[in-house]
C-alpha positions in Angstrom: 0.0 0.0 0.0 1.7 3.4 -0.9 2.1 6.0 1.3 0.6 9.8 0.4 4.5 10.8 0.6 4.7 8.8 -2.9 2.3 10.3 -4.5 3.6 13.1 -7.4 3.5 16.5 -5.4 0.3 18.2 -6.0 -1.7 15.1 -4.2 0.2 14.9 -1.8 -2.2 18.0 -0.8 -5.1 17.2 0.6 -8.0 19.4 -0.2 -6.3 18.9 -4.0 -7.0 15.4 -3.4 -10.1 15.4 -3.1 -10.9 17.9 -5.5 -9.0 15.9 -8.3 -11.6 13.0 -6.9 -14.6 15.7 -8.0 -13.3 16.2 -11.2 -12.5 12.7 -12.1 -16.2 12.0 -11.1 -17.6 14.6 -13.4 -15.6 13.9 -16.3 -16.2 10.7 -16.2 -20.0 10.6 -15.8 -19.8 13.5 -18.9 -18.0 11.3 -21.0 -20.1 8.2 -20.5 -23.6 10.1 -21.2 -22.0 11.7 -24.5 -21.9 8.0 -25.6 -25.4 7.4 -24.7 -27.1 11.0 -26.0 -24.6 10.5 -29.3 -26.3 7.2 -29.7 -29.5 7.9 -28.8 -29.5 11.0 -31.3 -28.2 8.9 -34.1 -31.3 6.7 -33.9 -33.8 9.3 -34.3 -32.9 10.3 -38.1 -29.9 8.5 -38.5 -28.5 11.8 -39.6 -24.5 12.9 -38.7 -26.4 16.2 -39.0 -28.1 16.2 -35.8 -24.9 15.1 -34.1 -23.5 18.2 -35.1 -26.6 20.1 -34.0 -26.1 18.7 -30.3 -22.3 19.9 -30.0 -23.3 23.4 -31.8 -26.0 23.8 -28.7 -23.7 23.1 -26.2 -20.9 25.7 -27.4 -23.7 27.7 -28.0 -24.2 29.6 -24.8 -20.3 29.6 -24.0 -19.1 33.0 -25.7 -22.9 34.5 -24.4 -22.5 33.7 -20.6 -18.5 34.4 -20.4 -18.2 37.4 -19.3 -21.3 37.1 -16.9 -19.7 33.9 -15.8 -16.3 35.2 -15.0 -18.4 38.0 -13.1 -20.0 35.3 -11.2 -16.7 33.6 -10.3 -14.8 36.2 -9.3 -18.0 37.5 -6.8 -19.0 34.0 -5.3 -17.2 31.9 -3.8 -15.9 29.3 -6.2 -16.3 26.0 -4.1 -20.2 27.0 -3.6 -20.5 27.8 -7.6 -19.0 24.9 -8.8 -20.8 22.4 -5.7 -24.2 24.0 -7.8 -23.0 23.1 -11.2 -22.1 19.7 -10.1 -25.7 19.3 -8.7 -27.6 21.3 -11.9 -25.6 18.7 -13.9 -27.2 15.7 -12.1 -30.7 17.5 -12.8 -30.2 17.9 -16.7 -28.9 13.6 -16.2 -32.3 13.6 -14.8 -34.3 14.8 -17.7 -32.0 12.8 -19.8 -33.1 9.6 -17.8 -36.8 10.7 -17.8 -36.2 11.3 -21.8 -34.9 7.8 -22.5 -37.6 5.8 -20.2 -40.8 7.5 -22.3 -39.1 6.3 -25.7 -36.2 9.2 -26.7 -38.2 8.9 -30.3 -37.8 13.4 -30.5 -34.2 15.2 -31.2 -36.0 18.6 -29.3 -34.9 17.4 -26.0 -32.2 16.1 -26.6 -31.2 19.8 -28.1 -32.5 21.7 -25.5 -31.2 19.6 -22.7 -27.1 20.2 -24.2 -28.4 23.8 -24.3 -28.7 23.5 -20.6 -25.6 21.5 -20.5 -23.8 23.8 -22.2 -25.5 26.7 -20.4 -24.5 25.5 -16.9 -20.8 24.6 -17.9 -20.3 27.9 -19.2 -21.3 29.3 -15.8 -19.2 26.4 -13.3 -16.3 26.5 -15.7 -14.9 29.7 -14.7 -14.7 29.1 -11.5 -14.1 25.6 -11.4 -10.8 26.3 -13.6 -10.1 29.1 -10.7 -10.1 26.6 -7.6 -6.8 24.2 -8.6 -4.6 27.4 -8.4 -6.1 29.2 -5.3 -6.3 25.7 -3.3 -2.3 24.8 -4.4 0.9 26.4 -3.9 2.7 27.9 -6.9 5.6 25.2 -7.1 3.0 22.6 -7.2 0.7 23.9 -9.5 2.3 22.5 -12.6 1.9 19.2 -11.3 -1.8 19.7 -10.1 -2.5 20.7 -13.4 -1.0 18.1 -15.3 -2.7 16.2 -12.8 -6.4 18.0 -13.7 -5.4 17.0 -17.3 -4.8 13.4 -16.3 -8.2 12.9 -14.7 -9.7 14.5 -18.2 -7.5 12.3 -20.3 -8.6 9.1 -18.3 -12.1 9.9 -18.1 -12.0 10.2 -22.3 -10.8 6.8 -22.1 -12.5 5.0 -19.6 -16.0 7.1 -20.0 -16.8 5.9 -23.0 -16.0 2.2 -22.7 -18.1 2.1 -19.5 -20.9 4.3 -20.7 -20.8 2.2 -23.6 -21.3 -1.2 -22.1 -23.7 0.0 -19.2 -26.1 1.4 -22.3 -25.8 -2.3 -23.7 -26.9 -3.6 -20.5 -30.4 -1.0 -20.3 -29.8 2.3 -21.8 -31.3 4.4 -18.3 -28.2 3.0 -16.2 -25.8 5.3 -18.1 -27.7 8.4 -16.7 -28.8 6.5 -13.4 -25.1 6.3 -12.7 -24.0 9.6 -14.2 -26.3 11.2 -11.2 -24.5 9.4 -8.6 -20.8 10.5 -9.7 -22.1 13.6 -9.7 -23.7 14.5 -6.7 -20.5 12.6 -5.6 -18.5 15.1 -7.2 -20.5 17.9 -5.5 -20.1 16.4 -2.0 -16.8 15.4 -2.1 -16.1 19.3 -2.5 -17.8 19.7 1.1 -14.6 18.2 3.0 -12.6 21.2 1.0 -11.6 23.9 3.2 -11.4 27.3 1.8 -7.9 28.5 1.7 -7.6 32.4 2.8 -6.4 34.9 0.4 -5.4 38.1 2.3 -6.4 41.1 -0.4 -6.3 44.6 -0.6 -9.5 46.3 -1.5 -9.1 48.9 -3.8 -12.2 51.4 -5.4 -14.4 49.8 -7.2 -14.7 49.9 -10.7 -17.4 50.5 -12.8 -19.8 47.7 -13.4 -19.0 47.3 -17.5 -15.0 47.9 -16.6 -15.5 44.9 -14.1 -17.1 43.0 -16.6 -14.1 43.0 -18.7 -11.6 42.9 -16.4 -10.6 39.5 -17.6 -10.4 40.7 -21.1 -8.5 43.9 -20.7 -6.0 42.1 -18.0 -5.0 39.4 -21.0 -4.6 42.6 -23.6 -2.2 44.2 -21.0 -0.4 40.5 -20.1 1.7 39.5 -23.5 2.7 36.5 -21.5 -1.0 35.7 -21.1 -2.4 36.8 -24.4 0.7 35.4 -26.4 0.1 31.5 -24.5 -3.8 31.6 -24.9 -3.5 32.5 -28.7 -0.8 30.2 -29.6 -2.8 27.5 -28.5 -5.4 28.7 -30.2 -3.9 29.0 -33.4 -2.3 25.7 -33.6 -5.5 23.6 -32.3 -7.0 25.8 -34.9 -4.6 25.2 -38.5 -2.6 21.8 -36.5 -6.1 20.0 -35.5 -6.8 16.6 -37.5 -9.0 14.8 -35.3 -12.1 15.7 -37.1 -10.9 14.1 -39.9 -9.6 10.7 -38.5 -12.8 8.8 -39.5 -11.4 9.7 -43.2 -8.2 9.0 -42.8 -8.8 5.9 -41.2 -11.2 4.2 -44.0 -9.8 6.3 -47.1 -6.2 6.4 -46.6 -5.4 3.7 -44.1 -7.9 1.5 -45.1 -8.9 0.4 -41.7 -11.9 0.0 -40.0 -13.6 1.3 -36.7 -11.0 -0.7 -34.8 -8.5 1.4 -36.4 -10.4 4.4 -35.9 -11.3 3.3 -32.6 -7.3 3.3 -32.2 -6.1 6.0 -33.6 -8.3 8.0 -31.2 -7.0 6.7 -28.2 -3.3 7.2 -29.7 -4.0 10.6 -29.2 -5.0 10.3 -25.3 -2.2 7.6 -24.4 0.2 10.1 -25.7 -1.2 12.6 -23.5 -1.9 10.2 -20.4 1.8 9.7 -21.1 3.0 13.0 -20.5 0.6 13.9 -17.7 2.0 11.2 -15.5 5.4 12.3 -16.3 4.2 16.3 -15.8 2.5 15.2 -12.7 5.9 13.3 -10.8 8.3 15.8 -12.2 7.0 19.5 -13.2 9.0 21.3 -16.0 12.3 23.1 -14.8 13.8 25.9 -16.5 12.9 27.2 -20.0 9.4 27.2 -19.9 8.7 29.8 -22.7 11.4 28.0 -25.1 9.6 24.9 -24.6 6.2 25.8 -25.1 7.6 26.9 -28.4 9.3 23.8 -29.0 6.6 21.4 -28.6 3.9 23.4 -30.3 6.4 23.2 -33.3 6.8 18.8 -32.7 3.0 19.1 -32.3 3.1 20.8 -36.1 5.8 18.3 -37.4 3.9 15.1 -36.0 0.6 16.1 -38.5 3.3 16.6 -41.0 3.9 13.1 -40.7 0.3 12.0 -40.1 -0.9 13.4 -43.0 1.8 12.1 -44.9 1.6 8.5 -44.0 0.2 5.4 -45.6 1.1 3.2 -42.8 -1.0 2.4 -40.0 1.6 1.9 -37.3 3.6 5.5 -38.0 -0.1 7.1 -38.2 -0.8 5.6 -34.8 2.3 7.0 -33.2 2.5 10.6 -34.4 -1.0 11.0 -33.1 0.7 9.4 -30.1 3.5 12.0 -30.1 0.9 14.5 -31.4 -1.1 14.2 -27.6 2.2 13.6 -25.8 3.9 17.4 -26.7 0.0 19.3 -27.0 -0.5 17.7 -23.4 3.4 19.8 -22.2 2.1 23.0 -24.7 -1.5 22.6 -22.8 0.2 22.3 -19.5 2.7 25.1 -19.7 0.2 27.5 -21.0 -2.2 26.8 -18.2 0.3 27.2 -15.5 1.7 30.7 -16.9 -2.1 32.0 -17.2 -2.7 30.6 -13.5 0.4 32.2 -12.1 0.1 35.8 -14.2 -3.3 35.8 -12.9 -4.2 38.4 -9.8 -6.5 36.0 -8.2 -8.9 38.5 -8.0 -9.0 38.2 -11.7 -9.2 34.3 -12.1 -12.9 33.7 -12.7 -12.8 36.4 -16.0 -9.5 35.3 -17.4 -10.8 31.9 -17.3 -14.3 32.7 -19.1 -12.0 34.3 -21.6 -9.8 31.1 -21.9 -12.7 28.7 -22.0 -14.2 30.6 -25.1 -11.0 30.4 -26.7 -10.3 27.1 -25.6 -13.8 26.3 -27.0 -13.5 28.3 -30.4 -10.2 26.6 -31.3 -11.8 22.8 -30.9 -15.0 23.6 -32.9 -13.2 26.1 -35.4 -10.2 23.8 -35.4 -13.1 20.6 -36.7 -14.9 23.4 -38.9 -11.6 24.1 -40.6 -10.5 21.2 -40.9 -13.4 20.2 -42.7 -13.8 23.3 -45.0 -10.1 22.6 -46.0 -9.8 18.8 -47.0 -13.1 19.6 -49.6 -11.1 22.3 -50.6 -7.7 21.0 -51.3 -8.1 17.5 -50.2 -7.0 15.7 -46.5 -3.9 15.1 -47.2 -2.7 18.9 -48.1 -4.8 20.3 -45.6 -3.4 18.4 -42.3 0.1 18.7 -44.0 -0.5 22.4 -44.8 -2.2 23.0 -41.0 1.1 21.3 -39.9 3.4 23.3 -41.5 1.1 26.6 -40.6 1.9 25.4 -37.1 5.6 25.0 -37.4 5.5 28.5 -39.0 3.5 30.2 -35.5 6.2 28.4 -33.3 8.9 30.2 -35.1 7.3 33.9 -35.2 5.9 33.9 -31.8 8.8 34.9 -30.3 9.0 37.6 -32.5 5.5 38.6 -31.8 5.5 37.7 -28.0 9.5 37.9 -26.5 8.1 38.3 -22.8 6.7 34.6 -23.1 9.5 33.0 -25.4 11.8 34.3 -22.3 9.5 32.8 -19.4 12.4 30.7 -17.5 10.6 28.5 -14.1 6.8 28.6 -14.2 6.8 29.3 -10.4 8.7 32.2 -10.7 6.1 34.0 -12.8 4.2 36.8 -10.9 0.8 38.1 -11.2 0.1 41.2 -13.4 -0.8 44.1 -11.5 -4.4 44.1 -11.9 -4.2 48.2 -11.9 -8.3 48.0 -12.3 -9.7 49.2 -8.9 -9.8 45.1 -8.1 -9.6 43.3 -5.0 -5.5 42.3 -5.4 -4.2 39.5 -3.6 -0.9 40.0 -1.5 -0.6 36.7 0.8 -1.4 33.8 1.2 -2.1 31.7 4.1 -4.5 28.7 5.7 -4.4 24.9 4.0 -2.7 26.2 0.2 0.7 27.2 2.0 1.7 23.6 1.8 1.4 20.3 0.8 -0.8 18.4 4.0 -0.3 15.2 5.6 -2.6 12.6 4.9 -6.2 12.4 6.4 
């Protein structure tokens, strides 16, 4: 049995523990229902059409409720917002439940109820991206958030294949079970205690200026606003998961098992580095590194797009998750620590429309391009396009290309007339012993 003094750093904290428990939970119950409402959707029509229609509504009230939402995070505490979102998630699992025992025979529900998904996410996310960095010290927080990546990058796996054999077994146990995790998510974050954030209260702002604190804090931030749109950018030209399923029966002429494959390669990879993130956090050259890997990132759909073997496909996705998961991990933890923690809740509503705007785009692109030019020249081209932004960036943004250890980056002076941090004290000073 292995002792808490084993564990990679950030877990050996306790009140991280057990919110890393939450957000397993979630993801995982997230990730099994998208099997089941994907399915479920399918039926109806049998149209890929509709599928698309379900992930449009849920992005749909992201950019809408950002700024609100950042608001909302940076006012509340963060603990009780996201302890709600984990519960108003188990209500919309309700509906879905309700949904599927009268029939599911209608796509309406199923569209308005990943409105409300999406609704609700776009108001926890803010502040539930806020908690890992006010709850950790800074020269834990790369692990912890290598560590929040690892709980995502398992639940991708694991959610699916358990969602997928519970809806083989009756089709309601996916979102019977789904309810559980998450009101287990929510009450696991009861046991969390608050850590305390002495702050400096300055005038307050105007009510529109507050609103968009978070935006004109990453304007004045290059490190901030040169990490959030690289990432941005090369998710957006460098992304070529949309267009596995052709790849996989055109090009590698393979079927669903190879497809099946090929998206996981891209998880492993990440999984891979995650664990290794999480037990050793990145030492010195942070901003040259980020720069480094977003260019490997570039060179591996080079070599995706230019393959005709299954096995060398396979890996580059593989290497393709293993550096984004370092570039994902990096630019989190710079955000996190240039971040007045007054500010958190905002830059992260921000981040998560970005964030969300690069996945969609980056599929819509992709698209648009391969029945432009054909796959193969658009992942190559969207490769090479990638290789190109690691090489100007420093050009564009020196102040990040120059970032040295991760924990030695400082918050920006918020300079808005916001609550400022100066201290810390309570539970986040240091890692705890074990319960």
């Amino acid at each position: 049995m292995c002792s808490v003094t084993s564990l990679p750093p950030a877990l050996q904290h306790r009140d991280f523990r057990r919110l890393w428990a939450s957000m397993l939970c979630s993801s995982v119950a997230m990730q099994m229902a998208a099997v089941a409402i994907g399915w479920q959707v399918y039926l109806i029509h049998h149209s890929a059409f509709d599928l698309g229609l379900i992930g449009l509504a849920e992005f749909a009230p992201v950019p809408l409720l950002a700024l609100p939402a950042g608001q909302l995070a940076d006012r509340l505490p963060r603990l009780a917002v996201v302890f709600v979102w984990g519960f108003a998630d188990a209500a919309v699992f309700a509906l879905l439940l309700v949904v599927t025992i009268h029939g599911a025979h209608q796509l309406w529900p199923f569209l308005a109820l990943a409105l409300a998904t999406g609704a609700v996410g776009a108001v926890g996310n803010p502040a539930g991206r806020s908690l890992v960095p006010e709850l950790v010290p800074a020269e834990i927080l790369t692990s912890a958030i290598a560590l929040r990546s690892i709980a995502g990058q398992a639940s991708t796996i694991a959610g699916p294949a358990v969602g997928g054999l519970l809806f083989a077994i009756q089709p309601e146990a996916v979102y019977a079970t789904g309810i559980v995790l998450l009101v287990l998510s929510s009450l696991l974050l009861l046991r969390i205690t608050r850590p305390e954030v002495t702050e400096r209260v300055g005038p307050a702002p105007p009510r529109l200026e507050s609103l968009l604190g978070g935006i004109r804090l990453i304007r004045a931030t290059p490190i901030i606003l040169g990490a959030i749109t690289l990432d941005l950018f090369a998710v957006l030209f460098g992304g070529a998961v949309a267009l596995l399923p052709l790849f996989a029966k055109s090009i590698l002429h393979t079927g669903p098992l190879g497809l099946g494959v090929l998206r996981s390669a891209v998880a492993v990879g990440a999984l891979i580095a995650g664990i290794r993130l999480a037990r050793k956090p990145l030492g010195g050259h942070a901003g040259r590194t980020l720069l480094l890997v977003v260019g490997v990132f570039g060179a591996s759909m080079v070599v995706f797009g230019l393959s005709r073997w299954f096995l060398v496909s396979a890996v580059a996705l593989a290497v393709s998750g293993f550096v984004d998961m370092i570039s994902m991990n990096i630019r989190a933890t710079t955000v996190a620590l240039a971040t007045p923690n007054s500010l958190r809740g905002r830059v992260n509503a921000v981040e998560g429309v970005f964030i969300g705007a690069s996945n969609e785009l980056g599929a819509f692109e992709s698209g648009s391009a391969a029945a432009l030019i054909g796959a193969v020249p658009a992942v190559v081209a969207g490769g090479a396009l990638t290789i190109l932004l690691a090489l100007v960036w420093p050009k564009l943004f020196p102040d990040l290309a120059h970032v040295d250890r991760l924990d030695e980056v400082k918050p920006s002076p918020a300079g808005f007339g916001e609550v400022l941090p100066v201290g810390r004290a309570g539970p986040a000073a240091a890692p705890e012993p074990a319960d």
